[in-house]
C-alpha positions as CSV (number, residue, x, y, z in Angstrom):
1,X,10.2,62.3,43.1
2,X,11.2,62.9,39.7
3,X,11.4,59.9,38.4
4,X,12.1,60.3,34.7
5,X,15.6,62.4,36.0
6,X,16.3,59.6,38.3
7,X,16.2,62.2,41.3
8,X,14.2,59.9,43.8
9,X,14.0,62.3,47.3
10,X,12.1,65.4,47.7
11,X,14.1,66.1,51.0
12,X,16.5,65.4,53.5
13,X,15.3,65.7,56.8
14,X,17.7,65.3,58.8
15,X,21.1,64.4,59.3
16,X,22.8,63.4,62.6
17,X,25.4,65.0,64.3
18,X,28.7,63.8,63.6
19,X,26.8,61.9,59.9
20,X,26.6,58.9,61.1
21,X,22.5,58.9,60.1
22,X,20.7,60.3,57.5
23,X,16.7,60.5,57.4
24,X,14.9,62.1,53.7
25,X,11.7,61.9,52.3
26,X,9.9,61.3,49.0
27,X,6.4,61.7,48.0
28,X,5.6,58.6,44.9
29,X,4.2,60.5,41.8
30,X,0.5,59.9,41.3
31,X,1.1,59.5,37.7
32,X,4.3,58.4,35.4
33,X,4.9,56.5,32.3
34,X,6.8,54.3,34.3
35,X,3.5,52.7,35.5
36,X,2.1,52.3,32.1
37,X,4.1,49.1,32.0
38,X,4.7,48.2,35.6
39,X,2.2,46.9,36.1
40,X,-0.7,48.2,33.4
41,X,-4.2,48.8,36.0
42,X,-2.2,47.8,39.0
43,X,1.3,50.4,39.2
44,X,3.6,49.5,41.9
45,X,7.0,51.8,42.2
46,X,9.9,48.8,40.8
47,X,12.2,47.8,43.3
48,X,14.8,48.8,41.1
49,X,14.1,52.4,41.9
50,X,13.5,51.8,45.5
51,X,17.2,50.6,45.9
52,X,18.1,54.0,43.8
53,X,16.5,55.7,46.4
54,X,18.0,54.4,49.2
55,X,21.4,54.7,47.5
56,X,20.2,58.3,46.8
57,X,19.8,58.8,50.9
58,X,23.2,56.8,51.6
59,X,24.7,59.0,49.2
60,X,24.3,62.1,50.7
61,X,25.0,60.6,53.8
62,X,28.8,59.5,52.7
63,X,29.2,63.1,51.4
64,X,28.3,64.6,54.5
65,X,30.8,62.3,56.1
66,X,33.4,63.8,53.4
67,X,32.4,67.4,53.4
68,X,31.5,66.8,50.0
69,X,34.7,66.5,49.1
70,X,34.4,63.0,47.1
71,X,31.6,61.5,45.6
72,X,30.2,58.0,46.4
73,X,29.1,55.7,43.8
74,X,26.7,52.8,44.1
75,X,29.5,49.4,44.3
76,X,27.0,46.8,45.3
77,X,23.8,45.8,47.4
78,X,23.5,43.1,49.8
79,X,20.8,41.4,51.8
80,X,18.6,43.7,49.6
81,X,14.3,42.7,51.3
82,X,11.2,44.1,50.2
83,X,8.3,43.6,52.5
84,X,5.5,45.2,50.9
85,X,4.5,47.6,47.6
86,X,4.8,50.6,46.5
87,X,1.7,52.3,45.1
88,X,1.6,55.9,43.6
89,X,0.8,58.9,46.2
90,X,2.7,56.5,48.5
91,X,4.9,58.8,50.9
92,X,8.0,57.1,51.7
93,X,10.6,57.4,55.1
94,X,13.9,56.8,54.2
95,X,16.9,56.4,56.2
96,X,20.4,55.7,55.7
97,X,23.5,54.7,58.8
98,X,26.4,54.5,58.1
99,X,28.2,51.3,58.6
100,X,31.6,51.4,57.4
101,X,33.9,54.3,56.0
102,X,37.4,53.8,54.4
103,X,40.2,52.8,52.2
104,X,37.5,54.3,49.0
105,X,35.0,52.3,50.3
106,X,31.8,53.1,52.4
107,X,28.8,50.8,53.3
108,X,25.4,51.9,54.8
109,X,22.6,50.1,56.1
110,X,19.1,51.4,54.3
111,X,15.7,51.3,54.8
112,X,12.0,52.5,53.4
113,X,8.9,52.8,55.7
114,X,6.0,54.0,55.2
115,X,3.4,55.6,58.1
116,X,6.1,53.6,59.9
117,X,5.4,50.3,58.4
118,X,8.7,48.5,56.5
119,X,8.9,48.7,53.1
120,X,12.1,47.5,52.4
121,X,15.8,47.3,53.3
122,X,19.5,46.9,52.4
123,X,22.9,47.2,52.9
124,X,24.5,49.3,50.2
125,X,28.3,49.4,49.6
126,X,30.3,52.8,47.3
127,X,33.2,53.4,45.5
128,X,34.2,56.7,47.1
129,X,36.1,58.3,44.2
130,X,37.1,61.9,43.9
131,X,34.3,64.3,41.7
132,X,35.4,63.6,38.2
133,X,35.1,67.2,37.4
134,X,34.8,70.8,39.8
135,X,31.4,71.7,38.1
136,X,30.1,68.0,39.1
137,X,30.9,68.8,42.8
138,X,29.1,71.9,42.5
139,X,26.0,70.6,41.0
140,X,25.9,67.8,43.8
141,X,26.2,70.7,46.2
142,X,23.4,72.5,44.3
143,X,21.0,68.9,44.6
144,X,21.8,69.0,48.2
145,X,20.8,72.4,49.5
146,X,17.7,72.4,47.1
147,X,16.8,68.9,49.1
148,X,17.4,70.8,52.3
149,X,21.0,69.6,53.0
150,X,22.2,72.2,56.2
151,X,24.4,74.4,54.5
152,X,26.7,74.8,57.4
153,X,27.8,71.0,57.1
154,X,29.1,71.2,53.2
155,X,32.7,71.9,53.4
């Protein structure tokens, strides 16, 4: 994770054939300001950033399912449950199915675990729009194969 430029997976691990599932991976910091104030001698990862992360996983998940050809953006979360914390040096499991996929919309069902315990959980909806600009598709492309994304599936 790199928290402070919001890029909240280390990898993508897998994706399923015909992207309906996604599975990525991200390793918590050991240190970062952001747990100077949340909380000071006792950091925990906000929930705020473990829904980003999820959305990060369900995003890359709805490109797949596009070829990359539009790009989702986060619309709303629903039945959003967090079960446990989120320490620094925590290794977190994330996964990402896809629910629903049309008319500019697309929903996925997310979840954290860690060692195979749950975290958290959430159904995510996006806004499938198309890139605003060529060189934004390109840098999401970019994010993608650095993460691990197969190449062969990006249209």
């Amino acid at each position: 994770m790199r928290i402070e430029y919001f890029q909240l997976i280390d990898e993508i691990v897998e994706v399923g054939k015909d992207a309906e599932l996604i599975r990525a991976r991200a390793t918590v910091p050991e240190e970062n300001t952001i747990f100077e104030g949340h909380f000071p001698g006792h950091p925990l990862m906000p929930g705020v950033l473990l829904i980003e992360s999820m959305a990060q996983t369900s995003g890359y998940l709805v490109l797949s399912v596009n070829g990359f050809k539009s790009m989702p953006f986060l619309a709303g979360v629903r039945e959003a449950k967090f079960r446990t914390f989120v320490t620094p040096g925590d290794v977190l499991d994330l996964e990402a199915v896809l629910e629903h996929d049309g008319s500019g919309y697309a929903m996925t069902k997310a979840k954290i675990e860690r060692q195979g315990k749950p975290i958290c959980d959430a159904r995510l909806t996006f806004r499938v729009m198309p890139f605003p600009t060529p060189e934004f598709r390109t840098l999401m492309t970019g994010n993608a194969i650095r993460l691990g994304y197969p190449q062969e599936l990006i249209a």
